[in-house]
C-alpha positions in Angstrom: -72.5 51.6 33.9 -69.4 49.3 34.6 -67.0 49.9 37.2 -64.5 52.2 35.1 -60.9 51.0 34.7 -58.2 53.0 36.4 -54.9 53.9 35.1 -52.4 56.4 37.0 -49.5 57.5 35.5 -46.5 59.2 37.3 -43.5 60.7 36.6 -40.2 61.1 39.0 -39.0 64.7 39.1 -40.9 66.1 36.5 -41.2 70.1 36.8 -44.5 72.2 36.6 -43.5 74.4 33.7 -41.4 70.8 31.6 -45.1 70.1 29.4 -46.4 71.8 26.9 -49.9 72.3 28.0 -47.8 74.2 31.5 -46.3 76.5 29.3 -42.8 75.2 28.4 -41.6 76.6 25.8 -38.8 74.1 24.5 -40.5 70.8 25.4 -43.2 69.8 23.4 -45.7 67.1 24.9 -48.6 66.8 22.0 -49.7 63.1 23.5 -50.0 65.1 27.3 -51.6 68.4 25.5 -54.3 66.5 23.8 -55.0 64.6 27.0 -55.3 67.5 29.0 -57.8 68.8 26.6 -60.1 65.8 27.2 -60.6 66.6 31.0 -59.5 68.4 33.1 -56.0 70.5 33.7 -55.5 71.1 37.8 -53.0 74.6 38.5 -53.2 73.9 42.1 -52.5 70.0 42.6 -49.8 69.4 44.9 -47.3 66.3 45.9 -47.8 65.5 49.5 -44.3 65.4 50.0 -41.3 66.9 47.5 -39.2 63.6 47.4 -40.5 60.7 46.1 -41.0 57.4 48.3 -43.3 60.1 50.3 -45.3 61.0 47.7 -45.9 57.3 46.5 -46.9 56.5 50.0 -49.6 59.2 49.8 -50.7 58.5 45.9 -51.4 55.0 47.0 -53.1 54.9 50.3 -54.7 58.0 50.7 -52.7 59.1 53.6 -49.9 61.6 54.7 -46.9 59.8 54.5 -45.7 59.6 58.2 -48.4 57.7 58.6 -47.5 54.9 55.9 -44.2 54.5 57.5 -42.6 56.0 55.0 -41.7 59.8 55.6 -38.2 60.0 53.9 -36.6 58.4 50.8 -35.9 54.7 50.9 -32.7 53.5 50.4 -31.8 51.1 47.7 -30.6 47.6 49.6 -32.5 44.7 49.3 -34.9 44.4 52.1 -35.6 47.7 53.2 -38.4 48.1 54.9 -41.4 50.5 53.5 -45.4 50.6 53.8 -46.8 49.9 57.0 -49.3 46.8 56.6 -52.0 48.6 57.9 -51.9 51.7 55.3 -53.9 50.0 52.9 -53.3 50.9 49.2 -55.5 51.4 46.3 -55.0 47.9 44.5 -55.7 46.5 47.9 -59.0 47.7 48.0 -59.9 47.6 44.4 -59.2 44.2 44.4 -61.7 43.2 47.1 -64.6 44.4 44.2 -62.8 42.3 41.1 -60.3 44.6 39.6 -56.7 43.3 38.1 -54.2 45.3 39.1 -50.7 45.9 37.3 -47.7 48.2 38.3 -44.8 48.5 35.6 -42.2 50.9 37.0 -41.0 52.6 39.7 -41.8 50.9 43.3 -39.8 52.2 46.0 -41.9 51.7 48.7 -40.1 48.9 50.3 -38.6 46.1 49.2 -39.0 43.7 52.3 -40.7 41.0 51.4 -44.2 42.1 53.0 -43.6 45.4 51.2 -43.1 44.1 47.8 -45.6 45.4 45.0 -47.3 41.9 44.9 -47.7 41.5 48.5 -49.3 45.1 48.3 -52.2 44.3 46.1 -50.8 44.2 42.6 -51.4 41.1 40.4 -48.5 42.0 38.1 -45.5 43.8 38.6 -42.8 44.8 36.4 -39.7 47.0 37.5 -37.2 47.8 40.0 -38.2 48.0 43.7 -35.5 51.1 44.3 -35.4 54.9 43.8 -33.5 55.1 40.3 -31.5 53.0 37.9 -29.4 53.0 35.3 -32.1 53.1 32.0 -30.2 50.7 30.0 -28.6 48.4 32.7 -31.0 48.8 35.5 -28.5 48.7 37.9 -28.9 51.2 41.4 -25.6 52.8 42.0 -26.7 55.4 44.6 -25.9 55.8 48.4 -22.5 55.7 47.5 -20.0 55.2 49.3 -21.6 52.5 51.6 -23.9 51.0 49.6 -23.0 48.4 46.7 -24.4 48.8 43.7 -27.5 46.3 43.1 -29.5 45.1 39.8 -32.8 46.2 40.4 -35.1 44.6 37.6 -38.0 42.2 38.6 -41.2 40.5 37.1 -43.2 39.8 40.0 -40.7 38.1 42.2 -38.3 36.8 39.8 -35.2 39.2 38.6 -35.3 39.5 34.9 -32.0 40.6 33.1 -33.1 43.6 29.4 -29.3 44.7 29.6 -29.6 47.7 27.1 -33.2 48.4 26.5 -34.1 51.4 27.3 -36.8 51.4 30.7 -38.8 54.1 29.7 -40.2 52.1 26.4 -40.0 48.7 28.6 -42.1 50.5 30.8 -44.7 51.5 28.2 -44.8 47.9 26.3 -45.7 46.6 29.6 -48.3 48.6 30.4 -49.9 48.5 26.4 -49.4 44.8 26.5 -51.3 44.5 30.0 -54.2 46.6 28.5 -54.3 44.4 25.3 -54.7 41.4 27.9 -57.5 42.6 29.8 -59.8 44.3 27.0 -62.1 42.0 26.7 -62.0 40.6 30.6 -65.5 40.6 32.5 -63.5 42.6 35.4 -61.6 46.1 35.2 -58.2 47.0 35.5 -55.9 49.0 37.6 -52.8 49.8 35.7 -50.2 51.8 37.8 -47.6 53.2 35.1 -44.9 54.6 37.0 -42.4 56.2 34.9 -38.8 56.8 36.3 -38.1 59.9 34.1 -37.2 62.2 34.2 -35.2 61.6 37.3 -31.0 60.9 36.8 -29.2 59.3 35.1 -30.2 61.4 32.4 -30.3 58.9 29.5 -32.5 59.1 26.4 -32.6 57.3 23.3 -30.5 59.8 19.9 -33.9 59.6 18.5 -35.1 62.0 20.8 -31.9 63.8 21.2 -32.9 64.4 17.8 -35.4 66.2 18.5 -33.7 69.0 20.6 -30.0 68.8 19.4 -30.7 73.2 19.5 -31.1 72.9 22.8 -27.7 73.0 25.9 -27.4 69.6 27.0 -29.1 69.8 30.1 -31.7 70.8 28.6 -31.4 68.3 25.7 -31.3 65.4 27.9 -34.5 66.7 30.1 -36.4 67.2 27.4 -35.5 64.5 25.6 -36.4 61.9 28.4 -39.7 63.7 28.8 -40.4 63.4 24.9 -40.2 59.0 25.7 -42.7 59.9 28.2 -45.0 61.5 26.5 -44.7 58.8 23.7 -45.2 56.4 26.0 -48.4 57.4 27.6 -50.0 58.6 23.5 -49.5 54.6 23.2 -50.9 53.7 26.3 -54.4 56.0 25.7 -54.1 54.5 21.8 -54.3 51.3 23.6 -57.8 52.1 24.9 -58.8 53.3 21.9 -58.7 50.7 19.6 -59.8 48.3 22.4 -62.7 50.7 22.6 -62.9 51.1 26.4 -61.2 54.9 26.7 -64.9 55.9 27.3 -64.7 53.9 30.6 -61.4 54.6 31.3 -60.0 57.4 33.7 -56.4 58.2 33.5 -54.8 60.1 36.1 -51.4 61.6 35.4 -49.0 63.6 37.8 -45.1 63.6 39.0 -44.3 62.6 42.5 -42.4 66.0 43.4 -40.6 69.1 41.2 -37.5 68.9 39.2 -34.3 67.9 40.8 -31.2 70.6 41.0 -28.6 67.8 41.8 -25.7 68.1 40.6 -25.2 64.4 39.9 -28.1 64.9 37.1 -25.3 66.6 35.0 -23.1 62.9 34.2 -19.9 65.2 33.7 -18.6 65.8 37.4 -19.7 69.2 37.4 -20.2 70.9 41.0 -23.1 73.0 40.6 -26.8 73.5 40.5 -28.6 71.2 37.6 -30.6 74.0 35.6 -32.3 71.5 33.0 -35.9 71.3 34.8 -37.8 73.8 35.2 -40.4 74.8 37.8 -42.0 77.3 35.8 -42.9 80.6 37.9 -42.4 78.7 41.2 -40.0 79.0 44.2 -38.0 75.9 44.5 -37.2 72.4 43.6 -37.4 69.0 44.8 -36.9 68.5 48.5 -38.4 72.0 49.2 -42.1 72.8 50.4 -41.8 76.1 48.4 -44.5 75.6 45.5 -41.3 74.5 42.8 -40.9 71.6 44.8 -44.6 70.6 45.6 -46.9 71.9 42.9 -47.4 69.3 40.3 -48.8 69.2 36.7 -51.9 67.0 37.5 -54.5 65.6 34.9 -57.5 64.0 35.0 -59.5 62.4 32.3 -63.0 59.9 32.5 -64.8 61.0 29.4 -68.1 59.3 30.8 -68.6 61.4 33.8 -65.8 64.3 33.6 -66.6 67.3 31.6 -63.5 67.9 28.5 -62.1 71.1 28.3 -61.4 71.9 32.0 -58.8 74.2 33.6 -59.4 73.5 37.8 -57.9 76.2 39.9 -59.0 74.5 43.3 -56.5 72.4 45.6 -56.3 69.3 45.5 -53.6 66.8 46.8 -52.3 62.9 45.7 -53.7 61.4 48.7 -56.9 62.6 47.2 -56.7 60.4 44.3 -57.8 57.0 46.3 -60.9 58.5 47.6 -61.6 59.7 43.8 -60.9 56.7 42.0 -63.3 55.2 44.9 -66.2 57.6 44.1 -66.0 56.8 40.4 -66.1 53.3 40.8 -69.3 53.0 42.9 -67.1 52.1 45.5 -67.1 52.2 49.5 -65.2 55.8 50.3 -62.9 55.7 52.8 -64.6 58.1 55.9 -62.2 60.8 56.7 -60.9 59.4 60.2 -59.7 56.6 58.0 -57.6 58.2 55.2 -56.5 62.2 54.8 -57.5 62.4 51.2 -60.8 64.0 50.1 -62.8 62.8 46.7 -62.9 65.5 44.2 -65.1 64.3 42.1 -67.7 66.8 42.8 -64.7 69.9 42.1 -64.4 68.2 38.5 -68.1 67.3 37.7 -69.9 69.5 39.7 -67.8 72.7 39.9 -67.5 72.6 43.8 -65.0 74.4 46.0 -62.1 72.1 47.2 -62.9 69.9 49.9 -59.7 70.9 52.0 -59.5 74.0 54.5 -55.6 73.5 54.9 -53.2 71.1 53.6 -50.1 70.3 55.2 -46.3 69.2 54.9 -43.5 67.9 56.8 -40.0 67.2 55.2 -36.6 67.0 57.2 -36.6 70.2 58.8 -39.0 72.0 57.1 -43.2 72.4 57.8 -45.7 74.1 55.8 -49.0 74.7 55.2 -51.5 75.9 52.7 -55.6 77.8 53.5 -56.8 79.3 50.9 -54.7 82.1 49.1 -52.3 81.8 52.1 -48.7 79.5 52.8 -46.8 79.6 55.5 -43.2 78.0 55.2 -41.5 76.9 58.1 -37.5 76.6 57.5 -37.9 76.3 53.9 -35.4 74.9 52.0 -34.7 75.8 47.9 -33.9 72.0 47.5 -32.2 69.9 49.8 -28.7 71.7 50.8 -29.6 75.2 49.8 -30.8 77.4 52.3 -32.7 80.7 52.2 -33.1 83.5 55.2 -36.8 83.4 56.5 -37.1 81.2 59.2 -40.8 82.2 58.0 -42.0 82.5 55.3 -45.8 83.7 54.3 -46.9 84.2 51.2 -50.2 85.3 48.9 -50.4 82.5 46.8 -53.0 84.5 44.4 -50.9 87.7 44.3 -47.5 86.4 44.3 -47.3 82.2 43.1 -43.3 82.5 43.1 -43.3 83.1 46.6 -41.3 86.2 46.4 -42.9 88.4 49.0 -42.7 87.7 52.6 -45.7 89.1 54.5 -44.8 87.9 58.1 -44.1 91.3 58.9 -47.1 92.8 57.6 -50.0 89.6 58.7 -48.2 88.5 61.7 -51.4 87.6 63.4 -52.4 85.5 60.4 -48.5 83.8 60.2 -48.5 83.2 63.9 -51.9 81.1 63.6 -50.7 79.0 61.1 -47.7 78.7 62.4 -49.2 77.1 65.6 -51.7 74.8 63.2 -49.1 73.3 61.2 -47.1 72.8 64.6 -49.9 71.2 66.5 -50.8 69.2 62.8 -47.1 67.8 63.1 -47.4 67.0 66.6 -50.7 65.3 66.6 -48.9 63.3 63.4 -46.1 62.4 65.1 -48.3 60.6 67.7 -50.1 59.4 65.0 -47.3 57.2 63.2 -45.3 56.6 66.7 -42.5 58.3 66.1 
């Protein structure tokens, strides 16, 4: 069989319980549902960090994002550093065995010259370098008050001006167009889709408002934004259908954190909690290492080796993905000394357990870790300024997903142990990236 092509798609702040096929009841995703149903539905991925640069940093190399160089969120000005050159990415190495590789999106993980998409092992790039912009302007006005605002819209490196069309459908077009291009190529693809939505400004075509004018605006716009999405990637996997190479195709799609509870998501100056994503039955939002802010909606589809039909209750992580996609492909696997992720391709095709014993995270403040039914929270935060009262925080993930319960009390044997792994894990990674 031929080396499969790869496409990832991600979202930017998109809540666990915002699609359909995770049990949202106002949203309606039919392109995600039907593409869950074709392989296989995870209810235990997680982001390995709850902000987004993070997260990207560990999609793309395999690693834990300290050790990329990039641990926080990146600020918008031209030439800010990001990747380390040593944390090789996925492109990077699928390249050395013949594939193209596209990315049409979001970036942000440096925009330094050395840390620019094409100097990072993509053939083609389309999109802004930056966290967020303006969807019909594409113009970064965050970091206020001491950063200017800056256009942020580039193909490859030349800065492209598509003053009012809307990014999301710019973004799709792209990555259709880039499939069309490479259907009948003697090499395979990697097509990196990163969608911006549904992270602020909240903008969406009145075609989609449409769609949910019985909704409160909040929740209009969020579900509206997601709707473009899920358009967006029923065109892309229509795309491989009618070039007849879905078969060979596998399609990874995940958001790099839970849904954001800023207030600037709101666009009318109100000073308050944004209520219009939704984390389904889970304990926080974006910026927290409660589950809301960490547990993704995660799905995986390769027709020619993944079973349809699946619902995967084992843990698995993004920094897992390179290690997959490697497996698949016939490729070299990195050795674990090398990267943190683990392939799951056995946990999808062979019904194993999940390769990991723990999982970590770091964030700000905050440390947690994850063994089995059991997480331990270490100064959790409910997103990034509100704070909650247990310094620590244990939970049974099986008996109580929301986080709820605090069993310090009752397990403190059990919470003091992990609380001395995840503190010798953050010390050891701490040496580990030089900080």
């Amino acid at each position: 069989m031929t080396k499969p092509n790869i496409v990832v798609i991600y979202c930017d702040d998109l809540g666990y319980g915002d699609l359909g096929c995770y049990g949202s009841d106002a949203i309606r995703t039919p392109h995600l549902d039907a593409l869950a149903r074709q392989g296989v539905r995870f209810t235990n991925w997680y982001s390995n960090s709850p902000v987004c640069s993070p997260s990207r940093a560990a999609l793309l190399t395999g690693l834990y994002p300290a050790k990329t160089g990039v641990s926080h969120i990146l600020e918008g000005k031209r030439g800010t550093a990001g990747l380390k050159p040593e944390a090789r990415t996925l492109p990077e190495r699928l390249k050395e065995f013949g594939y193209s590789t596209a990315l049409y999106g979001k970036w942000h993980l440096g925009s330094a010259e050395a840390t620019k998409p094409n100097a990072r092992g993509f053939d083609e790039y389309f999109g802004f370098q930056a966290g967020c912009v303006d969807y019909y302007s594409h113009i970064f006005y965050w970091g206020m008050p001491h950063t200017n605002p800056v256009h942020d819209l580039w193909s490859n490196e030349e800065e492209v001006w598509h003053d009012g069309e809307y990014l999301t459908h710019l973004i799709t077009d792209k990555s259709v167009d880039f499939i069309e291009r490479n259907r009948a190529a003697d090499k395979p693809f990697f097509l990196y889709a990163a969608y911006n939505a549904p992270h602020y400004p909240m903008h969406a075509p009145e075609k989609y408002m449409k769609r949910y004018k019985h909704l409160p605006r909040d929740r209009q716009l969020m579900a509206a934004m997601i709707s473009a999405v899920d358009d967006g990637v029923g065109e892309i996997v229509a795309a491989l259908k009618r070039n007849g190479i879905d078969e060979n195709t596998l399609i990874f799609f995940s958001s790099d954190n839970g849904p954001s509870s800023e207030s600037r998501n709101f666009l009318d100056g109100t000073e308050d909690v944004y209520y219009g994503g939704s984390a389904g039955i889970f304990r926080g939002h974006k910026g927290s290492l409660f589950e809301g802010g960490i547990r993704e909606p995660a799905i995986l589809v390769y027709p020619a080796a993944v079973p349809a039909d699946q619902v995967c209750e084992e843990v698995g992580m993004m920094a897992d993905i390179l290690p997959t996609v490697m497996e698949f492909a016939g490729l070299p696997v990195p050795s674990p000394g090398e990267i943190d992720g683990f392939s799951v391709a056995g946990m999808i095709t062979k019904g194993e357990k999940t390769p990991h014993q723990q999982i970590f995270w770091e964030y700000g403040s905050q440390l947690a870790v994850r063994e089995g039914k059991w997480k331990l929270v270490l100064g959790g935060k409910l997103d990034f300024d509100r704070l909650q009262p247990d310094d620590v925080h244990l939970s049974d993930l099986e008996a109580d997903p929301g986080e709820r319960v605090n069993l310090k009390d009752q397990l403190p044997e059990l919470a003091s142990r992990l609380e001395g792994e995840v503190r010798a894990w953050y010390e050891q990674l701490k040496a580990q990236a030089g900080s």
